[in-house]
N, C-alpha and C positions, 0 to 999 in steps of 0.2 A: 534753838534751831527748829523752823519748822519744815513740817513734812507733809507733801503735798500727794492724794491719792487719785493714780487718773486710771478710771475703768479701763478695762481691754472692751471696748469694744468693736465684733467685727460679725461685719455684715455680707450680704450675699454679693453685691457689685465689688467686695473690694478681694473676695478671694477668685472671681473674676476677671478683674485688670488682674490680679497675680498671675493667674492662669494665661490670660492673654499675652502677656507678656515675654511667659517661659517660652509658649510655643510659638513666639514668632519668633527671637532671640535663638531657639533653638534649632528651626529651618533657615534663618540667615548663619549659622555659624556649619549648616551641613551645607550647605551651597559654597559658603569659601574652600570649605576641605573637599570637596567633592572637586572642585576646580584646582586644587594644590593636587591631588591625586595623580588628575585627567592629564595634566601635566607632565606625569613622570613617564620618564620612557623605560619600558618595563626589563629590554634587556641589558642596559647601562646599570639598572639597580640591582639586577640579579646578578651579573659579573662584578658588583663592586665587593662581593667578599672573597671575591679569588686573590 
């Protein structure tokens, strides 16, 4: 059996594109709930526990 050993290596562009990536993923995912929110009609939600 052989066994194969592959460096970690990590460089500055690739934690980078990580970064990039969180924080657009993360402003596209506050803009849906922001719009599901805008949405709700606040005194329907508030009388829905009576």
């Amino acid at each position: 059996m052989e066994a194969f050993y592959f460096p970690l290596v990590i460089v500055p562009s690739t934690v980078a594109i990580a970064s990039l990536i969180i924080i657009v993923s993360t402003f596209f995912s506050v803009l849906l709930a922001r719009r599901q929110i805008q949405k709700l009609d606040l005194v329907a939600v508030l009388k829905l526990r009576e």
